[in-house]
Structures are given as C-alpha cells and as structure tokens.
N, C-alpha and C positions, 0 to 999 in steps of 0.2 A: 717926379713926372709920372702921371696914371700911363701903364701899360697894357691898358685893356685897348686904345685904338690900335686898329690893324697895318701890320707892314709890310710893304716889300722892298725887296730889293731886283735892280734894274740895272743890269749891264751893257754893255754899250753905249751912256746912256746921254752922252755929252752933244748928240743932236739928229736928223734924220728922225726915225721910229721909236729910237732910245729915248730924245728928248721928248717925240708924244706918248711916250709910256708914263713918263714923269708925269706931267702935266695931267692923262688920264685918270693916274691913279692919286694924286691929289686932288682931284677935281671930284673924286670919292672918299675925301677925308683919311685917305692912307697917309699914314705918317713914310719914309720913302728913303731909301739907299739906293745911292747913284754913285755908278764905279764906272770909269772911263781912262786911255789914257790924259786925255787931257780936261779932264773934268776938274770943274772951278765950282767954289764953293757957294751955296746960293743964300741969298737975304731972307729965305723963309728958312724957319727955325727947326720946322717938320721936313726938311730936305737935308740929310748926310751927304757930303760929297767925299769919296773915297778915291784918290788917283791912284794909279799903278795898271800892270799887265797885269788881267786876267786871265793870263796862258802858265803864269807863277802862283805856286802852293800857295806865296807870303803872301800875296795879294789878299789870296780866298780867304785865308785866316784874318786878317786885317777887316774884309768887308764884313765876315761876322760876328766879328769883334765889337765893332763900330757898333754895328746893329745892336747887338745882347745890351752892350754897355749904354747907348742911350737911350734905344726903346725898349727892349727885354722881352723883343719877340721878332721873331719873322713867320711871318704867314704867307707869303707868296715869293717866289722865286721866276724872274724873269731874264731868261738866258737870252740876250738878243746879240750879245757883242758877237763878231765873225766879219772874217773877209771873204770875196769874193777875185780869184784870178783867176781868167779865160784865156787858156794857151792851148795848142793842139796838144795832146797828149806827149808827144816827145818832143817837147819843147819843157816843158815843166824842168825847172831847177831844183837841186837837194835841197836850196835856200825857200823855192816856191812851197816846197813840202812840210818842210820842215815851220814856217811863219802858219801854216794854214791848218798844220795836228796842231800848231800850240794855241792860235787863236777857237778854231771852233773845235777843236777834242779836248785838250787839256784846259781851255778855258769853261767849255761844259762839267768835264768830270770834278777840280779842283772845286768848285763854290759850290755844285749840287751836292757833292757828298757831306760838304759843312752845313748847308743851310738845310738838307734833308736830317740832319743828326738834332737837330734843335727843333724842327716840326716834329720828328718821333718824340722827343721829351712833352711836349703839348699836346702830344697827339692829333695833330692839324696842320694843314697846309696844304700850298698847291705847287705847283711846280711847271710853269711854259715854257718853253723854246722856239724861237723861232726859225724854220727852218728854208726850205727853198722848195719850187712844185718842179723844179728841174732834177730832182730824185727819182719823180714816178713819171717823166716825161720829156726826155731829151729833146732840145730842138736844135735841127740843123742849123749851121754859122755860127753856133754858139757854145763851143767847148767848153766843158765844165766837169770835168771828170772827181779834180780832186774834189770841189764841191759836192758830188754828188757821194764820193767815199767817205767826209767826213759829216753832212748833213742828212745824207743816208742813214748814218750810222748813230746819229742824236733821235732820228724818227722811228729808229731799231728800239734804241734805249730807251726810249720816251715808252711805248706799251710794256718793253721789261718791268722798268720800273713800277709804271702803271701797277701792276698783276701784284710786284713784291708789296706794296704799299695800300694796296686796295683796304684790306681790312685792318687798316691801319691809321686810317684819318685820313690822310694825305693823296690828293689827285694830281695826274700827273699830264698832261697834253701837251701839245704842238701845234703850232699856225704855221704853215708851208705857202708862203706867198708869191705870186708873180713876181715883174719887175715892177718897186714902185721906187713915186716919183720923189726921191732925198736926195741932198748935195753930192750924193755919190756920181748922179749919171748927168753930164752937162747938157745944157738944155738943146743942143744942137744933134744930142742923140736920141730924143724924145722919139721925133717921128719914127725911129728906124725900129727903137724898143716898144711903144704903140702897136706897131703891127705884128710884135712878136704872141700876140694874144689875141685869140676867137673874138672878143668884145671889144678889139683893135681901139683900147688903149692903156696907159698904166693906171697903176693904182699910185690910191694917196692912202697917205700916213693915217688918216682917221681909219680909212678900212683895214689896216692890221690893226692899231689901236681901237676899235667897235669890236674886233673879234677877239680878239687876249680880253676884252669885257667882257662880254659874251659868255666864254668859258670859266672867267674870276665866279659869275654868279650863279651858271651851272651847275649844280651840285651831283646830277645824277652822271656827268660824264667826266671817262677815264681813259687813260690808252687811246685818245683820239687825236689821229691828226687832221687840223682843218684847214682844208683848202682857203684860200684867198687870192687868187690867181688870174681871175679872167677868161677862165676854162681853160686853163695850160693844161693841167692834167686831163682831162678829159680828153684831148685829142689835139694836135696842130698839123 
C-alpha cells in the first residue's frame, strides 16, 4: 500500500466533532485513525478504528502502532477527545479530577508525544487540539474550573510546543470553541446555551471542523489559538 497519501489521526472520534473530523478529513483524501472508547470499526478501508482509553500510555502506543503499520505515516494529529464536568468548585470530587487529568492531560500528553516522535523522523506534521473559549473567558452559572486547568493548560502547551518544533517541520495549534451543538447537550438545553454567546447562539460541528481545515492548510501558522466561539472570548 503506497504511503505517500496523508494521515491523521483523530481522537474522540466515535461522534459529535470527532465523528466530523473523520468525515472532513476524508473528504480530503486523508487516509485516517480513529481512537475512541467505543469506536467500531468502519467499511472504508482508509478508516483505522482503534478502541481503548486515551488517558492510558497502551492506548497511545497501539494508536501509532496501528498507524506506522498500515499507513507508515502520521501527518496530523487531532487531540479532540475530553470531558467536560460543571460543578461549583467545592463540589468537585478526587474521582471528578482525577477522570478529567486522565481524559484531557494524559490523554493529550500520551499520543502527542508518540505521534510528535514519528513527524520529527519525517520531518512534518501538524499537531490540533481542541480546546474550550471558557479558558480566556469565564462565564457566570457556568463553573468550569477543572476545565479551565486542564484545557488552559493544552492552550499553554500548544505555543510550547509550537516554539520547540517551529524549525522543525512540525506546526503546532488550537481551536478553542464555544458551546456547540453535539449529543453532548440535550436539545431542551439549547435555548439556555444559545444565549450563553454574543451571536446568541451555538455552534455546529462544520464550524470546528472548517477551522481545524483551515489551519490543516495553513502553512505559515503556529503557536495559534483559534477562537470559534461566538465572541465568548471577547467579552460576555
């Protein structure tokens, strides 16, 4: 099988944003690794499906495994998997902490540092995360502390890395989104989250997935985090 077309791999990716990540980036003739926990395996041939937790080392090694062995490349890297839990700050459990460093900390750091090790041998790649606008913009009724500590801290790392890897082939960015509209938030909470945004109302899935494009063909940018929000960050 020729390894010259292009790869990524895509976390989270079993539906919501993950599943149109999928779909975008074959819709660009990306060949494609798709790691989820309950991700099922698809009837196109250029789709890996990888099951397991992304917050375990064995995962990350397995997902680049997957990849080397049937495509023999990874060229983009899409960190989307994460949870979101809204509790007053003393209310958080050791349990709520502890599921939320392993989904969005050690689920970032485990697969970036494999699939970063294999774009340094090629000398290419890219590397997104998607993150949250509720990092650079709290909004009242809507507690989100751990979120903001551990997707704060992907939006830290994301120019880190940026800077390490600049002359190095490998770019490195962030999309920092509103609330949008995926199976996560039932539709009966639509209006309430609508108005949590200047342009009073959610985003859909094509507009994270237009801007992780966006950035895939970008070439001259690094270290950027981009809003997609509805002016959350700007002011509420």
């Amino acid at each position: 099988m020729s390894n010259h077309q292009k790869v990524a791999v895509i976390t989270g990716a079993s539906q919501g944003i993950g599943a149109g990540l999928v779909k975008a980036y074959r819709d660009r003739n990306f060949r494609v690794v798709a790691t989820s926990r309950s991700i099922k395996q698809s009837t196109d041939t250029d789709i890996v499906a990888v099951p397991g937790d992304i917050g375990d080392p064995a995962t990350a090694e397995q997902i680049v495994k997957e990849a080397m062995a049937r495509f023999g490349r990874i060229d983009t890297l899409i960190n989307n998997a994460g949870i979101f839990i809204s509790k007053p700050f003393t209310e958080y459990t050791a349990e709520d902490f502890t599921s939320k460093i392993a989904a969005n900390v050690a689920g970032f750091f485990y697969i970036t540092q494999r699939a970063a090790a294999e774009m340094l041998k090629q000398g290419s790649g890219h590397i997104v995360s998607i993150t949250t606008s509720l990092t650079d913009q709290a909004v009242a009724g809507v507690p989100s502390v751990l979120a903001n500590l551990t997707k704060g801290g992907i939006n830290s790392a994301t120019k880190a890395l940026a800077i390490e890897y600049a002359s190095r082939g490998i770019r490195v960015n962030a999309v920092s989104p509103g609330i949008i509209k995926t199976p996560m938030h039932a539709p009966e909470t639509h209006d309430f989250l609508a108005g949590l945004h200047p342009v009073k109302h959610m985003g859909e899935i094509r507009d994270i997935t237009e801007a992780v494009l966006y950035l895939e063909s970008a070439g001259f940018v690094t270290g950027e985090i981009l809003h997609v929000d509805g002016g959350q960050s700007a002011g509420y």
